[in-house]
C-alpha positions in Angstrom: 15.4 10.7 -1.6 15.2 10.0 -5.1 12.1 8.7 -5.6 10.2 11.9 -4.4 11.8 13.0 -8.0 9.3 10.6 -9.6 5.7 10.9 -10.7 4.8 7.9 -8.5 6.9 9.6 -5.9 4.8 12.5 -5.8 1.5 10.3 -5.9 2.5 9.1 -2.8 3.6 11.7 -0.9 0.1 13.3 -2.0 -1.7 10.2 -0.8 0.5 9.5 2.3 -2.2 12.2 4.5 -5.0 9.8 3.6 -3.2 6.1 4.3 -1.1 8.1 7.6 -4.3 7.1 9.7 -3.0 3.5 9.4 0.6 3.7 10.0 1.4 3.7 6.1 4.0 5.7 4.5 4.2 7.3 1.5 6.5 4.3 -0.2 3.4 1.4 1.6 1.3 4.1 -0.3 3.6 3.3 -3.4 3.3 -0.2 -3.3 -0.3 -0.7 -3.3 -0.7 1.6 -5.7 1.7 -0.7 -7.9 -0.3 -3.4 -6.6 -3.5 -2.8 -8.2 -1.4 -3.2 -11.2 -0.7 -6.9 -10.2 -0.9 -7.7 -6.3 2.3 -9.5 -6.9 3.9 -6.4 -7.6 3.5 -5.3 -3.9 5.9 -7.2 -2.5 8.8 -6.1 -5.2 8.1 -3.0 -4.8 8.5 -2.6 -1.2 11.6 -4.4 -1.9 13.0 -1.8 -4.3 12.0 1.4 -1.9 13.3 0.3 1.2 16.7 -2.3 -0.2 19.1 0.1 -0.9 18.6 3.0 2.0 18.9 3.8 5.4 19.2 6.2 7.9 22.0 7.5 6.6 21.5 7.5 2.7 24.1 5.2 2.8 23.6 1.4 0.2 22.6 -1.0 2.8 22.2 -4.9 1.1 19.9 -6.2 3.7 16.3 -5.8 2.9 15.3 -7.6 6.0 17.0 -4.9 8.3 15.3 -1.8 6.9 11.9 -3.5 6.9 12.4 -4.0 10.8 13.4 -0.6 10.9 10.1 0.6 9.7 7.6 -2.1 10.3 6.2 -3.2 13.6 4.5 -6.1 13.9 1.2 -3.8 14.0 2.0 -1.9 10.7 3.1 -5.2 9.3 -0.6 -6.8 10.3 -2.5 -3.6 8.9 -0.8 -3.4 5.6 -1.6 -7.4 5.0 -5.0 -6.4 6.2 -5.1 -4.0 3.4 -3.4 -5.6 1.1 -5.7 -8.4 1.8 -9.0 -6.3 1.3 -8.4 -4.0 -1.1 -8.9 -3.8 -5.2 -8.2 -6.6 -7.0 -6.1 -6.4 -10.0 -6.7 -4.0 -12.8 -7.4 -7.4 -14.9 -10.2 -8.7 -12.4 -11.7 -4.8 -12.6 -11.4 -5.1 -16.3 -12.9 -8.3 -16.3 -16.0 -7.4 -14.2 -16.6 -4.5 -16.2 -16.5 -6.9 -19.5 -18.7 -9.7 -18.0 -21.5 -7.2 -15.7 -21.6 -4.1 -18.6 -22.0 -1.7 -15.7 -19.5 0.7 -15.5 -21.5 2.1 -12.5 -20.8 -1.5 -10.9 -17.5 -2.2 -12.0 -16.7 1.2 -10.3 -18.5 0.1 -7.2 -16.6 -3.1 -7.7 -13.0 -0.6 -7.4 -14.4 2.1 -4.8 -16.1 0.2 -2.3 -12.7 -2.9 -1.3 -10.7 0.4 -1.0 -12.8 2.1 1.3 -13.3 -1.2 3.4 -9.4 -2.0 3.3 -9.2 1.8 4.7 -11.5 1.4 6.9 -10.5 -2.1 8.1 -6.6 -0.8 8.3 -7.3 2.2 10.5 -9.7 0.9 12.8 -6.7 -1.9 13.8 -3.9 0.5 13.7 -5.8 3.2 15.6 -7.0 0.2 18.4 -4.3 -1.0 18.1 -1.4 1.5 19.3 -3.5 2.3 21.7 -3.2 -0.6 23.5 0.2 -2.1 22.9 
């Protein structure tokens, strides 16, 4: 795969252990990582990882049937959930800083909407495939 090739690659695969607790991936890991950049930028991203591959290695041009592929309806719901709860943008985190002048809240302000996303994310996925 060549994206393992690449430093955000690597990021994820080294992040993957921590996010595999709620059915994320090392590319989901990718795209909210690109996400905190701009939370649009979520969305494209997924698009880019998972448009042109499949089982195979083969070019496949339908987005839609490697997403099904790898997202049940219960991964799809925990990854909103996260996407949902986590960070905001880098701008909004720059912003806070600017307007509060604490850096120890502005890092608050980053740390603790991860940790609830996380929190949130697993605590559904974990319930969840247990029961369904």
């Amino acid at each position: 795969n060549p994206i393992e090739n690449t430093y955000i690659g690597r990021i994820g695969k080294t992040i993957e252990p921590v996010i595999r607790p709620a059915g994320f991936d090392d590319k989901r890991g990718i795209s909210l990582l690109t996400g905190f950049v701009a939370k649009e930028m979520v969305v494209s991203t997924i698009g880019v990882l998972y448009a042109h591959e499949n089982d195979a290695g083969e070019e496949s041009p339908v987005l839609r049937d490697q997403l099904a592929k790898r997202y049940t309806p219960l991964i799809a719901f925990c990854f909103m959930l996260f996407s949902l709860l986590y960070t905001p943008c880098m701008a909004t985190v720059i912003t806070m800083f600017r307007e509060i002048g604490s850096r120890r809240f502005a890092i608050f302000g980053l740390v603790y909407p991860v940790l609830l996303a996380w929190i949130v994310a697993v605590a559904v996925y974990q319930i969840g495939s247990r029961i369904f």
